[in-house]
N, C-alpha and C positions, 0 to 999 in steps of 0.2 A: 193459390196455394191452399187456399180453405177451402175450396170447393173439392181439392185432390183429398185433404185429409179427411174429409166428411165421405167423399167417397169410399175410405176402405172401412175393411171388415176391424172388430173391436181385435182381436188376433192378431193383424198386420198392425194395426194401430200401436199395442204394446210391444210386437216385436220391433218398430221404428223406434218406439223412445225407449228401448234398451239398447239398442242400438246407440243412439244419441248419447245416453250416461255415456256407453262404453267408452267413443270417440272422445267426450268431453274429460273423462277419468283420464283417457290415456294422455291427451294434452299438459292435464293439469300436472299429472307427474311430469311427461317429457317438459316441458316447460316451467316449471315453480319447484317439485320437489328432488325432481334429480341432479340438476344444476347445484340447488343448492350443497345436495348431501355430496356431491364430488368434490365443491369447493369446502366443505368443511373436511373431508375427510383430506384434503390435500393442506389444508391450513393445520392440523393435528399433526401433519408430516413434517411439515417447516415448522413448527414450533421452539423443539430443539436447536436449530438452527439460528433462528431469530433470537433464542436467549444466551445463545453464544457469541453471535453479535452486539445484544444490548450489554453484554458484562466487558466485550470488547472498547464497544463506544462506552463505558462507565469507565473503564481504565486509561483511555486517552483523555477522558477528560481530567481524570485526577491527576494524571500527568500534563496536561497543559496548564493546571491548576498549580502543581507543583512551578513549572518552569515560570509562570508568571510572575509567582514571588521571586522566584529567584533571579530575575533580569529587570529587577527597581533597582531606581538610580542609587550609585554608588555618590557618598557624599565627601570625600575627600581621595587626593591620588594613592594616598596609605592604600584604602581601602580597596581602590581599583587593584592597585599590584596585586594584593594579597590574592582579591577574587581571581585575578588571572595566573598567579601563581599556582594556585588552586586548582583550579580549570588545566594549567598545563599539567599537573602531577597526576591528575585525574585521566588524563589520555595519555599518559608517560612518555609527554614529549621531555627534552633533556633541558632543564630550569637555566643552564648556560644561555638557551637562547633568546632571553629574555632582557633587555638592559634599558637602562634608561637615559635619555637623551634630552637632556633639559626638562623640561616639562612633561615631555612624551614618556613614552613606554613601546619600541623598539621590539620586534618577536623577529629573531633571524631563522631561517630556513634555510635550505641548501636551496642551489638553482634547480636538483631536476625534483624534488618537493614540490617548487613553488611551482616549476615549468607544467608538473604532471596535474597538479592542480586545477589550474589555468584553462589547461587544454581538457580536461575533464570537465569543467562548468562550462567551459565556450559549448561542446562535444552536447550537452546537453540543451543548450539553448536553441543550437543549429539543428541538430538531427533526431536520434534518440538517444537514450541512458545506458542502451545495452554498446553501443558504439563509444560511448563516451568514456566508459568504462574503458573500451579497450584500448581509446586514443590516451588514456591517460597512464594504462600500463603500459602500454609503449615505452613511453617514455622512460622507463628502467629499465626495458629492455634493450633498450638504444644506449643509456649509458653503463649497462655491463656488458655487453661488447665494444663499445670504446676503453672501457676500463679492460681488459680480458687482451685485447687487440694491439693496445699503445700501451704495456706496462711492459717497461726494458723485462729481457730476459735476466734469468736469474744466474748469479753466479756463483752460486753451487751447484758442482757438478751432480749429474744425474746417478746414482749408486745403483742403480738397480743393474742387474746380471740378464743379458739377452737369454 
């Protein structure tokens, strides 16, 4: 290799290592500076996005933070009722169905409540959520056509004029 470069002319000699920068220049971009500036200019993109997510994740956590205090033990049965009194008026289930059984505290539901329930958690465990969903409206569906189906007719007459 020395003996090739000592062979050329001083002219060949500098057009080879402009040559050499040129190939070396062009690597050093394709390789080090244009990667770089893509992944910055694509990170300046996601930004917005990414601080839409941290103020997302900052709100779950202040609501995890909230729900934490709020599910310490209750220290007497007073206070359970009330919190579940609470808790029922808060989802405007009907306060009747709530009573108390000795010691306990008793939440009645209707059968296709609890049934549509049931079959929606099972619905999720077994398959997925977007089915479980529908196994579990079913189940009103199934009981307003029993209801719709099996309700004697009625006995007043129809008034209306053909």
């Amino acid at each position: 290799m020395k003996q090739w470069w000592i062979g050329l002319s001083r002219r060949e000699r500098l057009a080879t290592l402009a040559a050499t920068a040129l190939v070396a220049a062009t690597l050093l971009y394709l390789l080090g500076v244009e990667p770089a500036w893509r992944t910055r200019a694509r990170l300046i993109a996601e930004l917005p996005r990414l601080r839409a997510e941290a103020v997302q994740v900052d709100a779950l956590a202040a609501e995890a933070k909230k729900l934490r205090t709020r599910t310490r033990a209750l220290e007497s049965p007073a206070q359970t009722k009330a919190a579940l009194e609470k808790l029922m008026a808060e989802k405007q289930l009907p306060t009747g169905a709530l009573r108390e059984e000795g010691e306990r505290l008793m939440v009645s539901v209707r059968r296709v409540d609890a049934g549509a329930f049931l079959g929606t958690a099972i619905g999720v465990l077994a398959v997925n959520a977007v089915l479980a969903v529908a196994i579990g409206c079913a189940f009103y569906g199934v009981q307003g056509a029993y209801v719709r189906w099996t309700r004697p007719a009625s006995r007043i007459p129809d008034l209306q004029v053909p």
